[in-house]
C-alpha positions in Angstrom: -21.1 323.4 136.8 -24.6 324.2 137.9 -23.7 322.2 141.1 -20.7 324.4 141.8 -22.1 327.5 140.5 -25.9 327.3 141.9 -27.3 330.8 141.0 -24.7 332.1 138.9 -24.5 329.3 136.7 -27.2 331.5 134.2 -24.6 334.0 134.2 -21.4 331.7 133.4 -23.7 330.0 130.9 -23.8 333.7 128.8 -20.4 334.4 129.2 -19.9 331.4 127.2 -21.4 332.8 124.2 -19.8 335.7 124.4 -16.4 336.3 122.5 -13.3 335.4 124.7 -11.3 338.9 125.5 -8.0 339.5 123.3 -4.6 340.2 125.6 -0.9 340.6 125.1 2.4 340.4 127.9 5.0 343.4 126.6 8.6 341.9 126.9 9.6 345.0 128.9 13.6 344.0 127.7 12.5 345.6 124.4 9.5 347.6 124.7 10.2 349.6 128.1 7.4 352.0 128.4 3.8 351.8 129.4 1.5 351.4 126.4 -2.4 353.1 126.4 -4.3 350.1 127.1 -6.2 348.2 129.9 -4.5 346.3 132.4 -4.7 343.1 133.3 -4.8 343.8 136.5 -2.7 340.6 138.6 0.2 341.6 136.2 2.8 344.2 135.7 3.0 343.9 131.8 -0.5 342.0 130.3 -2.7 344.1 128.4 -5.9 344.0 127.1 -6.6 344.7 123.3 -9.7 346.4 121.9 -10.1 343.3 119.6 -8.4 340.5 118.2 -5.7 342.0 115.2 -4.1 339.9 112.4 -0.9 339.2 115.1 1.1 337.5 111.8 1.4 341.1 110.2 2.9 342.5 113.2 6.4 342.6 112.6 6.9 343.3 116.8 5.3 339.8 117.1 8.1 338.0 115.1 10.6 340.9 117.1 9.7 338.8 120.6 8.3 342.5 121.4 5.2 341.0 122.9 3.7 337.6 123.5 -0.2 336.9 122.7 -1.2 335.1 125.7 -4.7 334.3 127.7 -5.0 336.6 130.5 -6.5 334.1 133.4 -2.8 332.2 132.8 -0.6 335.2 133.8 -1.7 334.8 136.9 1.0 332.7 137.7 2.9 336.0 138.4 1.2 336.2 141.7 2.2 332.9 143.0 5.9 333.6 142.3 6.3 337.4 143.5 3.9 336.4 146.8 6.2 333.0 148.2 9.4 333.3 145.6 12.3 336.1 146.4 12.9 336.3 143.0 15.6 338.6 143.6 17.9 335.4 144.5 19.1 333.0 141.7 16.9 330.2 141.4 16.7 327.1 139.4 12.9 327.2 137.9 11.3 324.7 135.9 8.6 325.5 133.7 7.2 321.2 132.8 4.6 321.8 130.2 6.5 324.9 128.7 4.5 324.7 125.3 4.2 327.1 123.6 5.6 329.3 125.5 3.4 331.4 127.2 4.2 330.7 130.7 8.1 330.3 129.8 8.5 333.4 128.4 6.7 335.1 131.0 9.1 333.3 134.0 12.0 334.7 132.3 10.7 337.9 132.7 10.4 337.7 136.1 13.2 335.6 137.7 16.6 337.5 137.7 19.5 337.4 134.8 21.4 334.8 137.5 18.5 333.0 137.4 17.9 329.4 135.4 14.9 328.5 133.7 14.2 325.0 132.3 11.3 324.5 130.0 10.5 321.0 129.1 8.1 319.4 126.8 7.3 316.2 126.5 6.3 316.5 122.4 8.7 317.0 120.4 7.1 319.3 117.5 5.4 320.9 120.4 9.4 321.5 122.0 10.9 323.2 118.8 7.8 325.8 118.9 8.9 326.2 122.5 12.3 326.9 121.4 11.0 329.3 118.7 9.4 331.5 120.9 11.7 331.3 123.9 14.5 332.1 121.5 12.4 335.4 120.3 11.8 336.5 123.7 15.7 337.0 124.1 16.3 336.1 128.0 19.4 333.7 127.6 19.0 332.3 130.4 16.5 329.7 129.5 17.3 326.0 128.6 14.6 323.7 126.4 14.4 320.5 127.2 12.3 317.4 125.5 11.5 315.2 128.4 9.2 313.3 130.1 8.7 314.1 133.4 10.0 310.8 135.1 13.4 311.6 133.2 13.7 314.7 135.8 13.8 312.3 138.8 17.9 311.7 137.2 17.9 315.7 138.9 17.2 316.0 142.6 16.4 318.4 144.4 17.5 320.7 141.6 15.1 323.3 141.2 13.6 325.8 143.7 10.4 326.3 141.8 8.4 324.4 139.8 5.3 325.4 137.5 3.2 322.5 136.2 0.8 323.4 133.7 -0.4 320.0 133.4 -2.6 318.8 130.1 -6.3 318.6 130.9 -9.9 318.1 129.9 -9.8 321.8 128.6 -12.8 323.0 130.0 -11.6 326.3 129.8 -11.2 326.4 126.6 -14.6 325.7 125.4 -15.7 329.4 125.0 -12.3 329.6 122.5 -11.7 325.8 121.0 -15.2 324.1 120.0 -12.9 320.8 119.3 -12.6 320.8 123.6 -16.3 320.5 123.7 -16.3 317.5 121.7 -13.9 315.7 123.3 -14.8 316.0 126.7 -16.5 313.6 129.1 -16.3 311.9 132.3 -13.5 309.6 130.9 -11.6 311.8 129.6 -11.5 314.2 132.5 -10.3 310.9 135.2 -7.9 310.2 132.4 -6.6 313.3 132.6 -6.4 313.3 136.9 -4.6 309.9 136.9 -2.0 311.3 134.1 -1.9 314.7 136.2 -1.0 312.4 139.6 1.8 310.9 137.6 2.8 314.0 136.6 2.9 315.1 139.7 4.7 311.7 141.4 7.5 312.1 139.0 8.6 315.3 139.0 8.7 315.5 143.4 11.8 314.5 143.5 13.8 317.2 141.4 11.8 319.7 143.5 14.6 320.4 146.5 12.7 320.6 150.5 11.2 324.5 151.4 10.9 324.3 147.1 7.5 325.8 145.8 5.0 324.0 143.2 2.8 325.8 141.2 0.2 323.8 139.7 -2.3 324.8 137.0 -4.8 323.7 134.8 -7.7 325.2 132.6 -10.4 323.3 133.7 -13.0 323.8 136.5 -14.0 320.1 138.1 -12.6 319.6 141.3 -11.3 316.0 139.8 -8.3 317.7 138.0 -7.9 320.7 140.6 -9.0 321.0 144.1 -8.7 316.8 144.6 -5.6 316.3 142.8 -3.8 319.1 145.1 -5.3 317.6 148.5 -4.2 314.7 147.1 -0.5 315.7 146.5 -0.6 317.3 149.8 -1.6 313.9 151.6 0.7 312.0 149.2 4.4 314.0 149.7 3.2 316.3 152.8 3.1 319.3 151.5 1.8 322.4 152.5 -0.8 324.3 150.4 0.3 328.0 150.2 -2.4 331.1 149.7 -2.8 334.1 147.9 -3.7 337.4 148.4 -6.3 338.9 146.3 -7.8 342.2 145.2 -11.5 341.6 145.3 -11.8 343.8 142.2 -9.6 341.2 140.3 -13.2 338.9 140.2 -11.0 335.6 141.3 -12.6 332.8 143.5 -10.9 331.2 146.0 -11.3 328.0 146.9 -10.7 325.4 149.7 -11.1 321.5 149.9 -9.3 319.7 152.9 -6.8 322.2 153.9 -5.7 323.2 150.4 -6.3 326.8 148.7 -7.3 327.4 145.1 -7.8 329.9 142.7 -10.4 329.8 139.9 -11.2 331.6 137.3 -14.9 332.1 135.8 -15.2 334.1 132.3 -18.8 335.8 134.1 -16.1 337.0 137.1 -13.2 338.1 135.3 -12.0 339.0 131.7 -10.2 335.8 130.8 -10.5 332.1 130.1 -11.3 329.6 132.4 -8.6 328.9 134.8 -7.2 327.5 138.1 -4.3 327.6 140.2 -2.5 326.3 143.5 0.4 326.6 145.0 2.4 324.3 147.8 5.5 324.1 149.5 7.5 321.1 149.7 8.5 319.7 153.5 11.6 319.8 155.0 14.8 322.2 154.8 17.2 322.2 151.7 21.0 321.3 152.6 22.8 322.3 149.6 25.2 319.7 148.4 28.8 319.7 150.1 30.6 319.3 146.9 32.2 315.9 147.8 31.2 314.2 144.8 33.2 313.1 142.0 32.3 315.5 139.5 31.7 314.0 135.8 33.6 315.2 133.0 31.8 318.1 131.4 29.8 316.9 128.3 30.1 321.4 127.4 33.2 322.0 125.0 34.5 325.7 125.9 34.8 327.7 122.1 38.2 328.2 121.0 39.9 331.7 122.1 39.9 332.8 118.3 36.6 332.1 118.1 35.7 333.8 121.4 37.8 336.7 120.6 35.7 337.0 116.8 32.2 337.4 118.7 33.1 338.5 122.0 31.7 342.0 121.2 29.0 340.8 119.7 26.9 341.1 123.6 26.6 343.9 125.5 28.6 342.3 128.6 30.6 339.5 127.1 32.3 339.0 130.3 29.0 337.8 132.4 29.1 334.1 129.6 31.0 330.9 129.1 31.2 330.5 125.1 30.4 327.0 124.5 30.8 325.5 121.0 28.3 322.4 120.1 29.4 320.9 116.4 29.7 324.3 114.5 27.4 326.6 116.7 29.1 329.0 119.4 26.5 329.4 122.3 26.8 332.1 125.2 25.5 330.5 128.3 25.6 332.6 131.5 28.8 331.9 133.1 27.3 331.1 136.8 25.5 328.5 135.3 27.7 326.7 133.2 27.5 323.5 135.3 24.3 323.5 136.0 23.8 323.9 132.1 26.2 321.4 131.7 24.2 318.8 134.5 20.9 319.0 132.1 22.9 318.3 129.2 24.7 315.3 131.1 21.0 314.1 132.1 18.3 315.3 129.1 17.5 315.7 126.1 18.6 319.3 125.5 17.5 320.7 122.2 18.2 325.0 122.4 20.2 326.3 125.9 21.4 330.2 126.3 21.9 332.1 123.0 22.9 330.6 120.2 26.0 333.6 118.3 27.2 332.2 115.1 27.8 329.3 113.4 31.5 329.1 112.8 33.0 327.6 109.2 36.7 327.1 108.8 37.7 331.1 109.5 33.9 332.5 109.0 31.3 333.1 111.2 28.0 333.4 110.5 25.9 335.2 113.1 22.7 333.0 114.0 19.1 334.1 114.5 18.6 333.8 118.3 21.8 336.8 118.5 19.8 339.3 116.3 16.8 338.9 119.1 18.7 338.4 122.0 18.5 341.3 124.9 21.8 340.9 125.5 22.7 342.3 121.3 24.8 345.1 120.9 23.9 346.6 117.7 27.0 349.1 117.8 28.8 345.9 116.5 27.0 345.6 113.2 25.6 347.2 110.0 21.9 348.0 110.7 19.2 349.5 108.1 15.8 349.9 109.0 12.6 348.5 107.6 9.0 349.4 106.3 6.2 347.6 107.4 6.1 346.0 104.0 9.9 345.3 103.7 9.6 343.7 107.3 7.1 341.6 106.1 8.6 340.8 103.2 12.2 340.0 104.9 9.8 337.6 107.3 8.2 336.0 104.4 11.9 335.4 103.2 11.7 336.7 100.0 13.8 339.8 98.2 13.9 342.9 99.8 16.6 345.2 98.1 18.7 347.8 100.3 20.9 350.4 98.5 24.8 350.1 98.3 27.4 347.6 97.2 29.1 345.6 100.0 30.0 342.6 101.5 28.6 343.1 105.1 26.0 341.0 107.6 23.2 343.3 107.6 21.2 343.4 110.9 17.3 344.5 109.8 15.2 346.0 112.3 11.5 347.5 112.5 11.0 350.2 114.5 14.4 349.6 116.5 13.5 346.4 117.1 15.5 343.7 115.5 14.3 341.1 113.1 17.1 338.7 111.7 20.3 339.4 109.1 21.2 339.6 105.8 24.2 339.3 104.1 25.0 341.7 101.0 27.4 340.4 98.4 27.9 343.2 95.5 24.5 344.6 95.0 22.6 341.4 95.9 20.9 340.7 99.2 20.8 337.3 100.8 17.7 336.8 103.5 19.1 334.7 106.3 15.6 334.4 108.1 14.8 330.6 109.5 12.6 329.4 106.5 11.1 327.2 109.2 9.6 330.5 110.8 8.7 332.3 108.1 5.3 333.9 107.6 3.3 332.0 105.1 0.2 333.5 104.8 -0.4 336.1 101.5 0.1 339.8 102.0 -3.1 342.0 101.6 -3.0 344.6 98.9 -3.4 347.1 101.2 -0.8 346.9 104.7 -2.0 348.7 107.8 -0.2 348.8 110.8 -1.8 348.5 113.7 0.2 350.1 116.8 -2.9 350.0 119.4 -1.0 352.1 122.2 2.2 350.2 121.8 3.8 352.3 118.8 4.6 355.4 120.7 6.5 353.3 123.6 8.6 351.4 121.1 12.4 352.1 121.3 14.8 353.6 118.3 
């Protein structure tokens, strides 16, 4: 670092010791307006926090209202609104989606006609994927547990790819001490060869004219500049640039005909980062359609069933329903076979919107409908929550609403909704996943904490 850094490595060295900056990306879907806080300024929804709050308590956390992510990594933005038209539908993959931050913020971006595949390759790391890409609500978004050689059975399927690939983590020592310890020389060619391989595997599914976004939050030239120049030898392909606002603090970069972007915590108010960008050679034919097509592997729900949840969306007419053992999924119906092509060649494990879980003549509605974008609340009982019944509800114990009935109950907290409830008589079942819920003891005292986001928040 002093070597790349010369005089301003004194500075770098202080901002090391300082405490890293606190920010959050607003999921516009569900809270529309413009909150009273700084910007982060290479994005249309990050925002920076005064100081780091107790995010668990936050009720709009569990809602999918907003998504606590490092501010350096939402520069990804810029990549895809500078060489994407992400007005057209695209297939996108997102390859190290975990935990979400990146995923979530994709959906946010491409259109509704739009497919997004986020993949990890650990399993318990996958089903926090699919946690918080279910609370983010897009629909449009298929997790997938894969390794990345296993995407060479797609290609030339996507038109984007972003690969956040594992590294040495030197970006991370200001926040995770355990990054310090582990790193070393080793460790960071390790992590070059496994990001080549990476790389290697996943070409193919890229289709010709595709962009590749690659990132990493470390600052050697091993696992960044090199491995790009590297890629662009290897596949020739072209390294793309950016435009930048000089205020924004970012340094670009350049090593044998390849542009990249880093990210210094003395320069700007984030984490270590770095990004490149390159476009694959050659011009995408798109496939004639003269193949035998395979059977689907996607059962289509019964019409009963349809006709039980089918106001249960806002626009029931723009999905497929697609029943999988019990559960009745909406997937967007212009891309129903492309859905159905990962499931014929992945491990799939959460695609689309997952409605209600259907038992002999019942159905029960599932949690991924409650915070979906695409609810409409008209079609259900709704009651409203305190901050201490919300938590509560989210803790999964006994909260008690007035009235005798027999109704699913959709709870919300500040028009935001939360999950259901089913009231039988006077009692009150709470239907959150136990696997989400909060586990950490309530404080005597409950303050919420609205930091310019409370008065934009929609009833």
């Amino acid at each position: 670092m002093k070597s790349q850094l010369g005089s301003d490595y004194t500075r770098f060295e202080e901002a090391l010791q300082q405490p890293a900056p606190v920010s959050i990306r607003l999921n516009k879907n569900k809270l529309p307006g413009e909150p009273t806080l700084p910007r982060v300024p290479w994005t249309q929804t990050g925002y920076y926090l005064p100081e780091r709050p107790q995010f668990t308590l936050d009720p709009r956390l569990h809602a999918g209202a907003y998504y606590v992510q490092e501010a350096s990594s939402m520069f990804v933005e810029q990549a895809l609104r500078q060489h994407v038209d992400l007005s057209q539908s695209l297939h996108v993959l997102d390859l190290c989606g975990a935990p979400g931050g990146k995923s979530t913020h994709i959906a946010s971006l491409i259109s509704p006609d739009s497919l997004l595949v986020s993949n990890e390759v650990i399993r318990s790391r996958a089903s926090i994927l699919a946690e918080n890409v279910t609370k983010w609500g897009s629909g449009n978004v298929v997790v997938t547990n894969n390794d990345p050689r296993d995407f060479s059975r797609l290609p030339d399927f996507f038109d984007v790819m972003v690969v956040d690939a594992p590294c040495s983590g030197e970006g991370m020592f200001r926040k995770d001490p355990q990054a310090v310890n582990e790193w070393s020389d080793e460790n960071v060619n390790l992590c070059a060869q496994r990001q080549q391989r990476i790389l290697v595997d996943v070409w193919e599914a890229l289709r010709p004219g595709g962009i590749l976004i690659y990132s990493t939050c470390t600052w050697n030239l091993v696992e960044n500049e090199q491995n790009i120049a590297w890629l662009a030898d290897q596949e020739n392909a072209h390294s793309l640039a950016l435009e930048l606002d000089p205020a924004w603090g970012v340094e670009a970069s350049s090593l044998d005909g390849v542009s990249g972007y880093r990210f210094y915590p003395h320069q700007v108010q984030g984490e270590g980062f770095f990004l490149a960008a390159v476009r694959k050679a050659g011009d995408f034919e798109a496939p004639t359609g003269t193949t035998k097509k395979k059977k689907n592997k996607l059962t289509l729900a019964g019409k009963k069933e349809q006709a039980l949840v089918n106001d249960w969306l806002l626009e029931p007419s723009h999905f497929a329903w697609v029943q999988y053992g019990e559960v009745i999924s909406a997937i967007p119906e212009n891309l129903f076979e492309e859905v159905d092509q990962l499931y014929q060649n992945l491990y799939v494990i959460y695609a689309g919107t997952e409605i209600a879980e259907a038992k002999g003549k019942k159905l029960k509605p599932l949690q991924a409908l409650a915070l979906s974008q695409q609810l409409n609340k008209e079609a259900f009982r709704t009651e409203v929550l305190d901050l201490e019944s919300a938590l509560r509800y989210l803790r999964k114990e006994d909260i008690g609403i007035s009235g005798m009935s027999n109704d699913w109950i959709l709870l919300q907290f500040e028009g935001l909704p939360l999950g259901w409830a089913k009231q039988v008589g006077s009692r009150l079942n709470n239907y959150y996943p136990k696997e989400w819920r909060i586990r950490m003891e309530l404080p005597q005292v409950l303050e919420f904490e609205s930091w310019g986001i409370r008065e934009i928040t929609s009833n």
